[in-house]
C-alpha positions in Angstrom: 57.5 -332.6 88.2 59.1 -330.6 91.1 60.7 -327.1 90.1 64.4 -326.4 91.0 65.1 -323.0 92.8 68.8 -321.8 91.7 69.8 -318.8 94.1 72.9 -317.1 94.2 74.5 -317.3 97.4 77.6 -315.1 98.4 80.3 -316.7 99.9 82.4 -314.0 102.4 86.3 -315.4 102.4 87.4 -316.0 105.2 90.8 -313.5 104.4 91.0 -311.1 101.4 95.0 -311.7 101.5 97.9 -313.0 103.7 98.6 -311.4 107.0 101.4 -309.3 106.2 99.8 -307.7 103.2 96.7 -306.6 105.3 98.8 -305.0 108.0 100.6 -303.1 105.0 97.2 -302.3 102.7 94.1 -303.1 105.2 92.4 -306.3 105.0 91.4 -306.2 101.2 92.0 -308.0 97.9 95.7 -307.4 97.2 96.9 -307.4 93.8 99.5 -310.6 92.5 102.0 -307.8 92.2 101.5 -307.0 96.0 101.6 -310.1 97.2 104.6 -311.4 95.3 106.3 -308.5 96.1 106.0 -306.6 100.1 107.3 -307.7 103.2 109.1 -310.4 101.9 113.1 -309.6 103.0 114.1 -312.1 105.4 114.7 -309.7 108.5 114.7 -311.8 111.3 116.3 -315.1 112.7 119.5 -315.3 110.8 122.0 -318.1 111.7 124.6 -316.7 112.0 127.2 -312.8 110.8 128.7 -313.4 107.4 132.1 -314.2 108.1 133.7 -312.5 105.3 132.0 -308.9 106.8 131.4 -309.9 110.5 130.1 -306.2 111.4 126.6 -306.5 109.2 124.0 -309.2 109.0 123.6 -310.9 105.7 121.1 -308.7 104.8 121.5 -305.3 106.0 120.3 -302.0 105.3 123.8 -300.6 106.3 125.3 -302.1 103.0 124.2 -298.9 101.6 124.9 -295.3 102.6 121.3 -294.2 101.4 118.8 -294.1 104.4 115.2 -295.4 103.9 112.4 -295.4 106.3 110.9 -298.2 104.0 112.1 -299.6 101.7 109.3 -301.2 99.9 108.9 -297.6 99.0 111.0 -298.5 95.8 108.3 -300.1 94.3 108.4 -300.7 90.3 105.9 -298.8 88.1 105.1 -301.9 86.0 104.4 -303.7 88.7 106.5 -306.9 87.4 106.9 -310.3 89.7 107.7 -313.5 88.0 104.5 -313.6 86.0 104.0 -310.5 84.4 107.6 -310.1 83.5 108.2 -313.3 81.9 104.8 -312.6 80.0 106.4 -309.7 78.7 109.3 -310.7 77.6 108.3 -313.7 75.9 106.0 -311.5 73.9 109.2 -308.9 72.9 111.2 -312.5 72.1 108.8 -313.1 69.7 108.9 -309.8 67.9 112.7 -310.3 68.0 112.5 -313.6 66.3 110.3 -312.6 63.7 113.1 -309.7 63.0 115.5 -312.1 63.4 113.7 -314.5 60.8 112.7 -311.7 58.2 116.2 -310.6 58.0 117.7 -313.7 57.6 115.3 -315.4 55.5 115.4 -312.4 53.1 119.1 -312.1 52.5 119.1 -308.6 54.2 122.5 -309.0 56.1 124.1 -310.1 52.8 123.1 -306.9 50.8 124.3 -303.9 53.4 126.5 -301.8 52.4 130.0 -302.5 53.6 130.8 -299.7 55.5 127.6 -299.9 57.3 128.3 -303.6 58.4 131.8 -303.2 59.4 130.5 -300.2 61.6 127.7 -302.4 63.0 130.4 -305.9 63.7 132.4 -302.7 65.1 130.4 -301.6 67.8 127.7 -303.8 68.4 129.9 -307.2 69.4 132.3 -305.7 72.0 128.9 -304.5 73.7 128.2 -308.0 74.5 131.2 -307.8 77.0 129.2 -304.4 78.5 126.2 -306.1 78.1 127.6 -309.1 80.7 129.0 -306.6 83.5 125.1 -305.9 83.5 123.9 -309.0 84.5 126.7 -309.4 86.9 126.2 -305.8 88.6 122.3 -306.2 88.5 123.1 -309.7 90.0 125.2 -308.1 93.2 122.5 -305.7 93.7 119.8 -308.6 94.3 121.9 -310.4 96.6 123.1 -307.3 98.9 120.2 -305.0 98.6 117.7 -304.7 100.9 113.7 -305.2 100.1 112.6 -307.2 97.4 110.1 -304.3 96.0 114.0 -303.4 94.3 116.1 -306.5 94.8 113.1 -308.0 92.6 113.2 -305.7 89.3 116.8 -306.6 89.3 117.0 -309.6 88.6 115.0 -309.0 86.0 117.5 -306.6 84.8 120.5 -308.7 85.6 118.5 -311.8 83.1 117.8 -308.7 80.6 121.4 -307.8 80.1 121.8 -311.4 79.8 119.5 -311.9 76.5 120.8 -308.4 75.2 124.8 -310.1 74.8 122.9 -313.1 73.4 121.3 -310.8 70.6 124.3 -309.7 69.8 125.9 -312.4 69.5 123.3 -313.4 67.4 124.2 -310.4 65.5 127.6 -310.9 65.1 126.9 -314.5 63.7 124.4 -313.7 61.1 126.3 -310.6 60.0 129.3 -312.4 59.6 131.2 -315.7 60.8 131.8 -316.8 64.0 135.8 -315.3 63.6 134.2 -311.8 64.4 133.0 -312.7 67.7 136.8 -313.3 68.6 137.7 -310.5 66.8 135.2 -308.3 69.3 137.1 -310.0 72.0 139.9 -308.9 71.2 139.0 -305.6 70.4 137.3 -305.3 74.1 140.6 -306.1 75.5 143.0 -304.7 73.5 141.6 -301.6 71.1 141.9 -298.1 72.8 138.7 -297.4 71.5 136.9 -299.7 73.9 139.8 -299.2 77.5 137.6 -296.2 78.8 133.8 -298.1 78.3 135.8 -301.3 79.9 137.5 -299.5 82.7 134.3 -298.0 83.9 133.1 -301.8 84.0 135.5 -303.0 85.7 135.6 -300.7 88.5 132.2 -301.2 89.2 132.6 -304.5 90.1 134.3 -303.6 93.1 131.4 -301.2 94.3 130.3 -302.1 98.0 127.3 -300.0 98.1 124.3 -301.7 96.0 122.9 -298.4 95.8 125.4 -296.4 94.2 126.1 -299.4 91.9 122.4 -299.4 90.9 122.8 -295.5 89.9 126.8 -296.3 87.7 125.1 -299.4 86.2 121.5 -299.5 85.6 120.9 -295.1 85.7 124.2 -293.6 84.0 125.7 -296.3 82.2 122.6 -297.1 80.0 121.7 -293.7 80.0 124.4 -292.6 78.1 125.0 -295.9 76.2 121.5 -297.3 75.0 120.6 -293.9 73.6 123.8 -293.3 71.7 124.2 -296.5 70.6 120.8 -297.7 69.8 119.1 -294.5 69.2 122.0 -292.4 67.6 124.4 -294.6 65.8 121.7 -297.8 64.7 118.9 -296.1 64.1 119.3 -292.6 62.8 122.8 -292.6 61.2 122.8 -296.8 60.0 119.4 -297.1 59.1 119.7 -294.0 57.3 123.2 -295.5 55.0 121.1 -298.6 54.4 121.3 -300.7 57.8 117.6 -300.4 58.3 118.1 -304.3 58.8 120.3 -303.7 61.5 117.4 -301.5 63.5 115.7 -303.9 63.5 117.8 -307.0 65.0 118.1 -304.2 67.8 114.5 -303.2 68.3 114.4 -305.0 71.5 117.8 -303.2 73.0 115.5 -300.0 72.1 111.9 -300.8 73.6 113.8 -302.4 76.6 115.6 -299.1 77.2 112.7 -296.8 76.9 110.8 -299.5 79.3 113.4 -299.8 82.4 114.1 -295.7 82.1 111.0 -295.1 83.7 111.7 -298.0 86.7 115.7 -296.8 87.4 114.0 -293.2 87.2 111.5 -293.5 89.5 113.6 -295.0 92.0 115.9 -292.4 91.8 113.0 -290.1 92.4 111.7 -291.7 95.8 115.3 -292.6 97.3 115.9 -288.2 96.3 112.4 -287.2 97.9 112.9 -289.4 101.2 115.6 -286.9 102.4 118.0 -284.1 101.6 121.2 -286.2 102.6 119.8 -288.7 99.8 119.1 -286.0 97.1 123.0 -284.7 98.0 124.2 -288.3 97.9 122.4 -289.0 94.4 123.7 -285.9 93.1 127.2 -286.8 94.0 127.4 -290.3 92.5 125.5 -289.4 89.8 127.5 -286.3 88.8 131.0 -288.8 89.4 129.6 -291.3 87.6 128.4 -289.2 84.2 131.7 -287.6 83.9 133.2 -291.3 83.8 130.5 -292.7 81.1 130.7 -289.6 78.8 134.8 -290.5 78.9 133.4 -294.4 77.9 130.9 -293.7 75.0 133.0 -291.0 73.5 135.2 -292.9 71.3 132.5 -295.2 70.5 130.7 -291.8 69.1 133.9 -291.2 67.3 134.4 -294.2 65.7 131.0 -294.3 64.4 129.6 -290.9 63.6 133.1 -289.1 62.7 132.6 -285.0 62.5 128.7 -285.4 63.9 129.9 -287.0 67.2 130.8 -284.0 69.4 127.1 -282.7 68.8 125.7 -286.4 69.1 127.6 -286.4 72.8 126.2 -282.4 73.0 122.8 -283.7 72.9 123.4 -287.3 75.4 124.8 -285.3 78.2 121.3 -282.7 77.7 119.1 -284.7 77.4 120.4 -286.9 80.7 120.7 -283.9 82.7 117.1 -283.5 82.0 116.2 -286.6 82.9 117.8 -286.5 85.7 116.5 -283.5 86.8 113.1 -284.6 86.7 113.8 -287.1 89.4 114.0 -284.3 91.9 118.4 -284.2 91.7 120.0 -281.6 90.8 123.2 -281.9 88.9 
């Protein structure tokens, strides 16, 4: 009976990673985020100048007034491509169906208090019409910006805001019928309450430069509105009157904010470091662009927190400014 030798024999690869990675990193085992992500904006060989803006290429770096010397230098802390993100999410989907499920099953919806419900239908439903001029602004920034280390992450963002007016419509159906979703048209168009929050939407879908959309949209906008709204209003003055229910059909507007924060904050932080002329830049959209939110959200604060609003806004505009200041603008 013969014996049979089992060795282990190393096998050297014959490449760690694809050419264009190993220029960027050194010829090493590159991470999925890597190589989903670097050195992948078409920069070379177009057919032909886009006819509607003859002067630029269809992808051009000059479609913003920011200057950077790479742009892959925007990379995104949680290192999402197509996997990891859409593991992610499909793990918060499931936490917001179980919310969704516990409520509903339970009768939750049918024994808030009144006033608490009419205050939810009130401001929650017209945000699906925000929640929209999200995807479509997050959309614009994928197909004009420049290197897909950011033109990536917004898509993301731009399918995020997508499921967020799906919640709420969700929302708006299980908290009442489907009349109140007409209702919150209605009200978007025609209320005075909601002409500032939709004018600042509007005109930022007639931004040409990605970049300073990126800070009105996906920096100020839900700076000032997913921490009043979400934070403020649903969970600290409803769930304190009884609408603990509606915290949590909203938990996933909450953890999403806290979560993309950090990604529209550190990009803020590395277009501010690259140069002076992009920290002044920075500082002058964002200080145009806060002074138009704060005009947006204010009646919202009005309508549901009454006499406590002005110290609710007191506290947005501080604790933005801080934020903001930790990204290396000053404001």
């Amino acid at each position: 009976m013969s014996n049979i030798d089992l060795r282990t024999v190393s096998i050297k690869p014959l490449r760690q990673t694809f050419d264009h990675i190993a220029r960027r990193f050194g010829d090493k085992p590159a991470s999925r985020y890597q190589e989903g992500t670097y050195d992948l904006q078409a920069t070379h060989n177009f057919h032909y100048r886009p006819t509607w803006d003859p002067d630029r290429e269809i992808f051009d770096p000059s479609r913003t007034k920011l200057v950077m010397k790479d742009w892959y230098a925007l990379k995104d802390p949680r290192q999402y491509y197509y996997g990891t993100y859409t593991m992610a999410r499909a793990r918060q989907q499931d936490t917001a169906e179980s919310n969704f499920d516990f409520v509903e099953t339970r009768g939750l919806a049918e024994v808030l208090p009144e006033d608490v419900k009419q205050t939810a239908l009130d401001v929650l439903l017209p945000l699906r019409h925000v929640a929209w001029g999200g995807n479509t602004n997050n959309a614009f920034i994928c197909a004009y910006g420049y290197g897909t280390a950011i033109t990536q992450p917004c898509i993301y963002q731009s399918m995020d805001q997508l499921g967020i007016a799906q919640y709420l419509t969700r929302i708006g159906l299980l908290l009442a019928d489907p009349e109140a979703l007409q209702t919150a048209k209605q009200a978007w168009l025609d209320d005075p309450m909601w002409q500032p929050l939709r004018r600042y939407v509007e005109d930022t879908f007639v931004l040409q430069d990605w970049f300073e959309l990126f800070v009105a949209q996906n920096l100020v906008l839900d700076g000032y509105l997913f921490p009043l709204v979400y934070d403020t209003i649903v969970d600290d003055d409803l769930s304190s009157r009884g609408g603990t229910a509606i915290a949590m059909l909203t938990q996933f507007m909450s953890e999403w904010f806290g979560e993309t924060a950090k990604w529209s904050d550190a990009q803020i932080k590395v277009a501010a470091a690259e140069s002076p002329e992009n920290k002044a830049l920075l500082a002058q959209w964002i200080n145009h662009w806060r002074a138009r939110a704060l005009e947006a959200v204010a009646p919202i604060a009005k309508r549901a927190l009454g006499d406590r609003a002005d110290g609710a806004l007191d506290d947005l505009v501080q604790q933005f400014a801080t934020r903001v200041g930790k990204t290396g603008v000053t404001l």
